[in-house]
Every structure is written in structure tokens, then in C-alpha cells.
Residue frames as a rotation matrix with the C-alpha (Angstrom) as fourth column:
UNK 1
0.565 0.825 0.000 0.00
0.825 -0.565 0.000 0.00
0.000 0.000 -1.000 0.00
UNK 2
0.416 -0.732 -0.540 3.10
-0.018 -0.601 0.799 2.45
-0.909 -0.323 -0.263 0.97
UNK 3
-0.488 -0.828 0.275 4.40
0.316 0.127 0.940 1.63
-0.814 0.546 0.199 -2.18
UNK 4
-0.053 0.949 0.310 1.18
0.984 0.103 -0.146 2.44
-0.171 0.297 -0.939 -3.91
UNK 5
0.757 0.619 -0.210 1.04
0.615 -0.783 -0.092 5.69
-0.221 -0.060 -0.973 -2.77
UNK 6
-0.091 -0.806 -0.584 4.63
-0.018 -0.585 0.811 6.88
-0.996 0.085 0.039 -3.06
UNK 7
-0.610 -0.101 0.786 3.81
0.720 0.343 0.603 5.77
-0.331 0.934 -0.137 -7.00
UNK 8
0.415 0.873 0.256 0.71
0.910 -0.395 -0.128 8.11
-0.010 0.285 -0.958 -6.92
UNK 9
0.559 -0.361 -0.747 2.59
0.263 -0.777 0.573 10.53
-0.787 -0.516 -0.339 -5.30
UNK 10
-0.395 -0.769 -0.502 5.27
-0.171 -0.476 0.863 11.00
-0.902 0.427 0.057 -8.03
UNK 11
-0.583 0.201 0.787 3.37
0.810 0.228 0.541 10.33
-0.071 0.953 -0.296 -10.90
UNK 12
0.760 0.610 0.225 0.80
0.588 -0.792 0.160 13.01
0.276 0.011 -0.961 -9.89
UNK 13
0.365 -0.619 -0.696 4.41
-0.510 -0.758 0.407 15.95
-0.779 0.206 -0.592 -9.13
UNK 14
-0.465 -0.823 0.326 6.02
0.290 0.206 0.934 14.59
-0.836 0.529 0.143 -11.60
UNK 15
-0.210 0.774 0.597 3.12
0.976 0.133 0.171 15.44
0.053 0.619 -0.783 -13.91
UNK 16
0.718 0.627 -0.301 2.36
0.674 -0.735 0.077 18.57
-0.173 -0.258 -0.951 -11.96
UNK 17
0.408 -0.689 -0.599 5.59
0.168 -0.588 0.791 20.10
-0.898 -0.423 -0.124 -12.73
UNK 18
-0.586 -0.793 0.165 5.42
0.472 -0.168 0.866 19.58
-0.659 0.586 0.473 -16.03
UNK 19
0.496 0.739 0.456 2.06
0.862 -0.481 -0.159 21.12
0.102 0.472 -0.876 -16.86
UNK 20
0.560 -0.177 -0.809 4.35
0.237 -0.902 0.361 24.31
-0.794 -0.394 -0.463 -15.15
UNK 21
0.922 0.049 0.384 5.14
0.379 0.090 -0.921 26.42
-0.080 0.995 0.064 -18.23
UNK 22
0.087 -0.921 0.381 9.24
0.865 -0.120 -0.487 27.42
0.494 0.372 0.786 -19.13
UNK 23
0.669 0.040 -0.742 9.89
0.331 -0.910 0.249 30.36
-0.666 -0.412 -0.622 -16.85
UNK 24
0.534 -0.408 0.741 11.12
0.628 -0.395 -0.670 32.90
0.566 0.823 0.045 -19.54
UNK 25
0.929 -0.247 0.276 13.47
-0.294 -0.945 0.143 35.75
0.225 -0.214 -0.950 -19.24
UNK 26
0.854 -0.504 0.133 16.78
-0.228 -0.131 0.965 33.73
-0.469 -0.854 -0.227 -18.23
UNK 27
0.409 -0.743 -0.530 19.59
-0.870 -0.493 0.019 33.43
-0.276 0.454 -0.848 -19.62
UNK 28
-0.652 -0.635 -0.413 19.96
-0.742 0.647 0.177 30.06
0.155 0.422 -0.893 -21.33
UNK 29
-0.118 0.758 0.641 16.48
-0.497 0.514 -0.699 29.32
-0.860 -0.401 0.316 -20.90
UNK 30
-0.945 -0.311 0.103 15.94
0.022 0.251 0.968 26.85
-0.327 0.916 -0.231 -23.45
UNK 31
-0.357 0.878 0.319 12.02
0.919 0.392 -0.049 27.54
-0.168 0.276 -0.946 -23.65
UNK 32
0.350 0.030 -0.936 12.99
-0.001 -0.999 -0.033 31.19
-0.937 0.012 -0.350 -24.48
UNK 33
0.072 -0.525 0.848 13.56
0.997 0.006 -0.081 31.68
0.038 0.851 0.524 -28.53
UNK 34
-0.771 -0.636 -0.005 15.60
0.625 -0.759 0.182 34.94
-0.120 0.137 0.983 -29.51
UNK 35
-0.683 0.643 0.346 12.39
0.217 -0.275 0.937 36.08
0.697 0.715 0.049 -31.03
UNK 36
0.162 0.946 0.281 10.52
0.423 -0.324 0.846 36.17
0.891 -0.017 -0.453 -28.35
UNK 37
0.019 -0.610 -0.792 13.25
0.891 -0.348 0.290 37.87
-0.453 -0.711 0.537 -26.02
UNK 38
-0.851 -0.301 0.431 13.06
0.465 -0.814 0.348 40.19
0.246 0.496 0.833 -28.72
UNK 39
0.052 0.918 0.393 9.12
0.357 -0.384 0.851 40.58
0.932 0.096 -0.348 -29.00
UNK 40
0.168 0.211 -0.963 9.34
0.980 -0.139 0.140 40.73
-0.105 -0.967 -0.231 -24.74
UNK 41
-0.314 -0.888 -0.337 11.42
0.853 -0.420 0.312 43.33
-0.418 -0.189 0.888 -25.30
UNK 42
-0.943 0.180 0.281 9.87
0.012 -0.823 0.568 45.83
0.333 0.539 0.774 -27.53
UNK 43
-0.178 0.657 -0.732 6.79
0.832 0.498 0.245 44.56
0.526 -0.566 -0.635 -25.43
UNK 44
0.159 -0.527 -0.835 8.17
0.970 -0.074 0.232 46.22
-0.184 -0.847 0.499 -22.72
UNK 45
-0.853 -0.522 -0.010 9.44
0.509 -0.835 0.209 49.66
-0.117 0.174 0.978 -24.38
UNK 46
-0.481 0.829 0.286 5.76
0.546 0.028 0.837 49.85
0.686 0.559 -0.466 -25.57
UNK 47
0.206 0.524 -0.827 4.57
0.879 0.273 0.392 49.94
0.430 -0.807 -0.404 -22.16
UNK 48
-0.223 -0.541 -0.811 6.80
0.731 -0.643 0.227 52.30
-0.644 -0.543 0.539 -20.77
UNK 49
-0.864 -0.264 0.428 6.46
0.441 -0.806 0.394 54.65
0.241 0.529 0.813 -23.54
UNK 50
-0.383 0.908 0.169 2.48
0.457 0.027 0.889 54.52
0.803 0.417 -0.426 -22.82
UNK 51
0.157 -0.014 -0.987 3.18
0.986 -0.050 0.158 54.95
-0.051 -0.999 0.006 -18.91
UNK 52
-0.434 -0.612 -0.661 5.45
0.674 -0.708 0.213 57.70
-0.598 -0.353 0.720 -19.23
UNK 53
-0.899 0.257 0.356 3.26
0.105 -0.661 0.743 59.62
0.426 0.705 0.567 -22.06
UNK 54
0.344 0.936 -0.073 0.16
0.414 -0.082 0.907 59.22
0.843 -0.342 -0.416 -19.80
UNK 55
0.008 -0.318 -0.948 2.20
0.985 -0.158 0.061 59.93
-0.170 -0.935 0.312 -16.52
UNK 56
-0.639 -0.750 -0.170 3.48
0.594 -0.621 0.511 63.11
-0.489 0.226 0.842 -18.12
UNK 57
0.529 0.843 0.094 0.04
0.630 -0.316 -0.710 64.01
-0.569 0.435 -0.698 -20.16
UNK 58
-0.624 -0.545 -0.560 2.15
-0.187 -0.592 0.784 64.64
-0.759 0.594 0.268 -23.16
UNK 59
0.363 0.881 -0.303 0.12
-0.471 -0.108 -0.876 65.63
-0.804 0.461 0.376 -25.84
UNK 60
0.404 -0.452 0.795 0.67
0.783 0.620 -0.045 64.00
-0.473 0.641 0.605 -29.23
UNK 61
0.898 -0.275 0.343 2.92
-0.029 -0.816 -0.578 67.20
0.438 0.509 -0.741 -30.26
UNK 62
0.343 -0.728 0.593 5.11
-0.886 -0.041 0.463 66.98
-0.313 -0.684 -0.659 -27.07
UNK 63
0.748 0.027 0.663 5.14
-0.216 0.955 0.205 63.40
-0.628 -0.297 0.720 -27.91
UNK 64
0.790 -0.177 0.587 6.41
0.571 0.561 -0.599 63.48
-0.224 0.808 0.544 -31.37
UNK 65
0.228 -0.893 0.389 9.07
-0.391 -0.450 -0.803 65.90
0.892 0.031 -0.451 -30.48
UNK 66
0.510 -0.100 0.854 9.84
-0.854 0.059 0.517 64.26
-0.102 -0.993 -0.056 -27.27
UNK 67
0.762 -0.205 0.614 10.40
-0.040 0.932 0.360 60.47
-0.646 -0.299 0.702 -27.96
UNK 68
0.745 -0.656 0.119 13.20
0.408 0.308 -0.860 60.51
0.527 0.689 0.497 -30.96
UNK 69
0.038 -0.804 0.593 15.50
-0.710 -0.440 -0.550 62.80
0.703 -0.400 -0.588 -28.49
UNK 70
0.627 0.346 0.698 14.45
-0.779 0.292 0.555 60.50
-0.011 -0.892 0.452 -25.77
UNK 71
0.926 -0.106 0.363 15.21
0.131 0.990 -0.045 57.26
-0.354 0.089 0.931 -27.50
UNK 72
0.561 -0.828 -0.010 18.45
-0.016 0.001 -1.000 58.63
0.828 0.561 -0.012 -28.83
UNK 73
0.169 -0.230 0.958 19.45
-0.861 -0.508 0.030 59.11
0.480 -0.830 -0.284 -25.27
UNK 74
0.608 0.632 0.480 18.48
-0.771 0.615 0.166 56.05
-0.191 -0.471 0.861 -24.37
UNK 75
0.901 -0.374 -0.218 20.47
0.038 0.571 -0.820 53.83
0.432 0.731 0.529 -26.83
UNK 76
-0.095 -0.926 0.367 23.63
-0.472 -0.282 -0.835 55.84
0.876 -0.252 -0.410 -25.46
UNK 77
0.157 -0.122 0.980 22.71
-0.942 0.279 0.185 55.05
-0.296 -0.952 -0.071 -21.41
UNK 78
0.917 -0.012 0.399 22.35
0.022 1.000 -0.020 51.30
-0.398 0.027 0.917 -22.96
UNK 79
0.210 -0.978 -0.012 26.12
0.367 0.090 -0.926 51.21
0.906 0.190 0.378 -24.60
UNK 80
-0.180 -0.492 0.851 27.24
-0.708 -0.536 -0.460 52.82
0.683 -0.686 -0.252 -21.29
UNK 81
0.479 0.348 0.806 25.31
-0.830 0.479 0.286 50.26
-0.286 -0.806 0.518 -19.08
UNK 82
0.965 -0.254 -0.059 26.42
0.206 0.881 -0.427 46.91
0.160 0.400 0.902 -21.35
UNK 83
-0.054 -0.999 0.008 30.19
0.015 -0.009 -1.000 48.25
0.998 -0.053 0.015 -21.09
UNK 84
0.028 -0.065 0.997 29.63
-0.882 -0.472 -0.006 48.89
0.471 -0.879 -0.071 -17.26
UNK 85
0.789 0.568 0.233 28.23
-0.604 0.785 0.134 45.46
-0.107 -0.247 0.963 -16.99
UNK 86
0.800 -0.509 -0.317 30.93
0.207 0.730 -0.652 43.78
0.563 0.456 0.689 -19.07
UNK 87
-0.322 -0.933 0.163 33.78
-0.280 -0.071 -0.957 45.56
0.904 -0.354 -0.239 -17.02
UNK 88
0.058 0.291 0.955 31.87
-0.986 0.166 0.009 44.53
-0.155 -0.942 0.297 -13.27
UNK 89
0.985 0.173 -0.007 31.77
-0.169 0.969 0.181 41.10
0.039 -0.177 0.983 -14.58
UNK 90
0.461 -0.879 -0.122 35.21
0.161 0.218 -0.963 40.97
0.873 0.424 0.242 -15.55
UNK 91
-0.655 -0.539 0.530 36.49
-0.523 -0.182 -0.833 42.32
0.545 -0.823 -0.162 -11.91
UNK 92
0.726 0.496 0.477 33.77
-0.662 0.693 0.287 39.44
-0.189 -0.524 0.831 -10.10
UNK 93
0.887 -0.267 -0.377 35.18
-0.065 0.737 -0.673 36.92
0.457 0.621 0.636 -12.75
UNK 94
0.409 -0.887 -0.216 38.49
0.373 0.378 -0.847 37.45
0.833 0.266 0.486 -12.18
UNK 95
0.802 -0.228 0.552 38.81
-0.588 -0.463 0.663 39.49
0.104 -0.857 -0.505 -8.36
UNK 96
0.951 -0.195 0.240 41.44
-0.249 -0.020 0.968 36.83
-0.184 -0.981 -0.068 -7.17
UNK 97
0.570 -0.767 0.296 43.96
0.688 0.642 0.338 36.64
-0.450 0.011 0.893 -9.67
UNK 98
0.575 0.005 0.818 43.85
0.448 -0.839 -0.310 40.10
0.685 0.545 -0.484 -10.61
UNK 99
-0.468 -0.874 -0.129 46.68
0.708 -0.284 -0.646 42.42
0.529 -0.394 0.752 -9.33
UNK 100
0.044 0.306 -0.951 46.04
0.644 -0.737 -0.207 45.43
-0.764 -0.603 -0.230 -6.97
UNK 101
-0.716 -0.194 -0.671 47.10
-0.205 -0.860 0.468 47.24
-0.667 0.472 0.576 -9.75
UNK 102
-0.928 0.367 0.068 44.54
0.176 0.271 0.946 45.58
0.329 0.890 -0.316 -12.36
UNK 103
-0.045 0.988 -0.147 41.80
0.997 0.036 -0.063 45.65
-0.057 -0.149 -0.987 -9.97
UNK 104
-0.261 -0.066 -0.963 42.22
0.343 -0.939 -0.029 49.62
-0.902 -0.338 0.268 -9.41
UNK 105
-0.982 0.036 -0.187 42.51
-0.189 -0.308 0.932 50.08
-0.024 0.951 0.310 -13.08
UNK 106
-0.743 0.634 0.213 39.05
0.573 0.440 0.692 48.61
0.345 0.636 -0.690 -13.06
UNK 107
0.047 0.601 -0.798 37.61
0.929 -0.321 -0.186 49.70
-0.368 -0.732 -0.573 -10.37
UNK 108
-0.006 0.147 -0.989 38.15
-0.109 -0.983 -0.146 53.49
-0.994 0.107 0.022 -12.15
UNK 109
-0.964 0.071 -0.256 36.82
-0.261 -0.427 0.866 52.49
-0.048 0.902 0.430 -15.22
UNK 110
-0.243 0.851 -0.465 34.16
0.965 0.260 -0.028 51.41
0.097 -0.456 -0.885 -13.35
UNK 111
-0.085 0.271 -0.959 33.92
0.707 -0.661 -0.250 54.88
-0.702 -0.700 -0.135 -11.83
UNK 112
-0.907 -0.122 -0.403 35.04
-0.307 -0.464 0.831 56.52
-0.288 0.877 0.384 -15.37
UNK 113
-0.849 0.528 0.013 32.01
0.101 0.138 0.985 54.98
0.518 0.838 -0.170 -17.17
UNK 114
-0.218 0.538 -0.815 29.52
0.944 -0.095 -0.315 56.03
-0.247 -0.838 -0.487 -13.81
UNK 115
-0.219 0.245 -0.944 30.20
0.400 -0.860 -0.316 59.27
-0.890 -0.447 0.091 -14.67
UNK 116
-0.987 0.040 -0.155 29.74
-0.160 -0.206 0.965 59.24
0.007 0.978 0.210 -18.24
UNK 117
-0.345 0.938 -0.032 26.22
0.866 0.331 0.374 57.98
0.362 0.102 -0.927 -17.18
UNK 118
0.072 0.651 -0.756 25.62
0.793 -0.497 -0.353 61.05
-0.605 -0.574 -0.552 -14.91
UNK 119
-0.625 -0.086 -0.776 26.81
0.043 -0.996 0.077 63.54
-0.780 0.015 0.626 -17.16
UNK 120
-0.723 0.689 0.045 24.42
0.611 0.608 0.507 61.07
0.322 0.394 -0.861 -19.89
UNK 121
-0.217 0.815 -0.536 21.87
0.926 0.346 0.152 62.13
0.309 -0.464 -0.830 -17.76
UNK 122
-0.239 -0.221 -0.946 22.66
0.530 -0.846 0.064 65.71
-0.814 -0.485 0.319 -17.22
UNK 123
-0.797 -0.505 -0.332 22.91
-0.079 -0.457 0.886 65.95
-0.599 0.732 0.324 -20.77
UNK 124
-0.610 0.792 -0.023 19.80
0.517 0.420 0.746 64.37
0.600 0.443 -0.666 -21.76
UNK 125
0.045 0.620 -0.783 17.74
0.775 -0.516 -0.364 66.99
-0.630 -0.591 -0.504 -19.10
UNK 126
-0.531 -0.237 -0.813 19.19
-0.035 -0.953 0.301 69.72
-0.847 0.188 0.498 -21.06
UNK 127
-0.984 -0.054 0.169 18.05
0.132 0.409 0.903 68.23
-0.118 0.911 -0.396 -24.29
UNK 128
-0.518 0.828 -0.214 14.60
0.790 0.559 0.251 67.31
0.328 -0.039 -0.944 -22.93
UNK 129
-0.033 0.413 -0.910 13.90
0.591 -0.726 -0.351 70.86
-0.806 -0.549 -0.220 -21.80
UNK 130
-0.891 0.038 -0.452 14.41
-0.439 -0.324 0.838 72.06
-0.114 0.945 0.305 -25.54
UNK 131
-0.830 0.391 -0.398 11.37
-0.381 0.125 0.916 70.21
0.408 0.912 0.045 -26.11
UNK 132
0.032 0.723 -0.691 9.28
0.734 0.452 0.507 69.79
0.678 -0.523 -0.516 -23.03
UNK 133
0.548 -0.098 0.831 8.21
-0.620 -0.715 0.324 72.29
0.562 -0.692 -0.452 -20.14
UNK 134
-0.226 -0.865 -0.448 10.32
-0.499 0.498 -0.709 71.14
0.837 0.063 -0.544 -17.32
UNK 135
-0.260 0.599 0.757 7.73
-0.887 0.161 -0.432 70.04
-0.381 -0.784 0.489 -15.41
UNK 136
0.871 0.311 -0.380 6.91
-0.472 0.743 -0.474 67.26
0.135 0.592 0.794 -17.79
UNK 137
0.453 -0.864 -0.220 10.37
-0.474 -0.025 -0.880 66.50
0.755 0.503 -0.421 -17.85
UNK 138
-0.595 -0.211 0.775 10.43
-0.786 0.354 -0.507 65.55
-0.167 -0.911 -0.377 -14.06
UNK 139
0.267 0.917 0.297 7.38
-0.842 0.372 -0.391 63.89
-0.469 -0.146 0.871 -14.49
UNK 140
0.867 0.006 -0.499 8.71
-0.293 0.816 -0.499 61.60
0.404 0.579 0.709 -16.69
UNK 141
-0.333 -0.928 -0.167 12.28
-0.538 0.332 -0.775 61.19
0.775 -0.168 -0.610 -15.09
UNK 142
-0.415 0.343 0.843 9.92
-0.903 -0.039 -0.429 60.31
-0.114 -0.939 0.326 -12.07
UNK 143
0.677 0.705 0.209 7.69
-0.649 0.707 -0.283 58.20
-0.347 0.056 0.936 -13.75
UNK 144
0.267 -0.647 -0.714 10.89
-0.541 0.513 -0.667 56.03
0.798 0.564 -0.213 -15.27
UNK 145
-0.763 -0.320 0.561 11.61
-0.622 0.129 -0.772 55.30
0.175 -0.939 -0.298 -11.24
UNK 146
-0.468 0.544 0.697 8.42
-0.682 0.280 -0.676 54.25
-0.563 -0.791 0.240 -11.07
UNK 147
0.622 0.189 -0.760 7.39
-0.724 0.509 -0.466 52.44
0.299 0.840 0.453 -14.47
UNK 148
-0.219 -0.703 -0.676 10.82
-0.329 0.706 -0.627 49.86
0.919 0.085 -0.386 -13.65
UNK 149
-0.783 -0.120 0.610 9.56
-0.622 0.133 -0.772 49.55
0.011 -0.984 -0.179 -10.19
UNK 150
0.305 0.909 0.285 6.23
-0.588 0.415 -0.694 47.84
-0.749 0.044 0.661 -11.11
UNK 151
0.515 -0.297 -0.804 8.08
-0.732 0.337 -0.593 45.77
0.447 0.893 -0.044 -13.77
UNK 152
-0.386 -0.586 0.712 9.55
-0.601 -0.426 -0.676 44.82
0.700 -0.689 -0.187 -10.69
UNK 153
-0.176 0.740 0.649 6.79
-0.758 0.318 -0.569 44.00
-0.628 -0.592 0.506 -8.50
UNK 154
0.796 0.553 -0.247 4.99
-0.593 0.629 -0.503 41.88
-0.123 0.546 0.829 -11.50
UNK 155
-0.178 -0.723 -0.668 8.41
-0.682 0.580 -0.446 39.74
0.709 0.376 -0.596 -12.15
UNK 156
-0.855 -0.398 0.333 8.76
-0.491 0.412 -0.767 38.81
0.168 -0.819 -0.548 -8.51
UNK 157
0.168 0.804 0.571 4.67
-0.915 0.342 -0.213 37.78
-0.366 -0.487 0.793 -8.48
């Protein structure tokens, strides 16, 4: 009878765990295709553009002078983040065979490519006031804080 149930038992999780569908988004998921990392992805930008134009009650004038400066901005913070990324992994990756002197070197092009984001980010305010009041302009730097925070929340449910 004991032997019975332990059979039920794993036929019924063993079953239940595969009805559970491919959890997507990770890196070498094999039940992610490229394609739809891509689609997620422009998914995503969609969203945010829809947030932050409603957050911001940009009209469709502000809009269409607003989002091509935006998204050029944007593109740049992403080359700045992917090199940031690649040079933190590289000082994880390698921390204990790296010299004091190599790790410093990183550790300030770490700091070198920080501030290329803030002044990124300086620069892109200035930009965005050329073509928004600068009330809108918070609004949206605001609503970007909050738009990734609820992207956030909904991952972790």
C-alpha cells in the first residue's frame, strides 16, 4: 500500500511540474527563442512609452518631439550600461587573480564609465527641456523610477 502511494505521489508531481510552463526571461532558458526575447522586449518599451506619455500628459505634439531625443538618449545610457556590466563582470570573474594594480585600473573604469552615465543624464535633461516644459520632464524622469519599479513587482509575483 506504501508503495502504492509513493507511485501516486510521483506520478501526480512529476506530472504537476510539467504542466508548469518554461519560466522565460533567463539566460539560457531553453524555452525562451531569440524572437521572443526580442518581442518581450519591444513589449516592454511599448509599455513604458504609454506609462510615461500618460504619466506626463504629453500631448501628441510633445510626444512626437519628445520620444526621438528621448530614445536617442536612451540607446547611449544602454552602450554605457552593457560596457559597465561587461567591465563589473570581468572584476567578479576574475577578483582573485587580478593584481592590486589591475583591480584599481578597473575599479576606475568602473567609476570613469559612472560618470559618463551622470553627465548622460545631465545631458539628456538639457536636451529634454528644448522640447518639453520642465515640469513634464520631471514627471517623466519620475515616472521612469516608477514604471521599472512595477516591472519589478509583476516579475517577482
Amino acid at each position: 500500500m506504501k508503495k502504492m502511494m509513493f507511485l501516486f505521489a510521483l506520478i501526480f508531481f512529476g506530472w504537476k511540474t510539467m504542466a508548469q510552463p518554461p519560466r522565460g526571461g533567463k539566460p539560457g532558458n531553453p524555452g525562451m527563442k531569440k524572437g521572443e526575447m526580442q518581442a518581450r522586449k519591444e513589449n516592454l518599451e511599448a509599455q513604458k512609452v504609454a506609462f510615461l506619455t500618460s504619466k506626463a500628459n504629453l500631448t501628441s505634439d510633445e510626444a512626437a518631439r519628445f520620444w526621438p531625443v528621448y530614445n536617442k538618449f536612451e540607446d547611449e545610457k544602454k552602450s554605457i550600461k552593457k560596457l559597465l556590466r561587461a567591465e563589473l563582470n570581468d572584476t567578479k570573474k576574475d577578483f582573485a587573480t587580478l593584481s592590486d594594480a589591475e583591480v584599481e585600473r578597473n575599479m576606475v573604469d568602473i567609476l570613469d564609465l559612472r560618470q559618463k552615465e551622470i553627465e548622460l543624464e545631465r545631458r539628456s535633461f538639457q536636451e529634454f527641456k528644448k522640447v518639453l516644459p520642465v515640469k513634464k520632464v520631471a514627471m517623466i524622469i519620475a515616472g521612469e523610477k516608477e514604471f521599472y519599479q512595477q516591472v519589478l513587482k509583476n516579475a517577482m509575483r
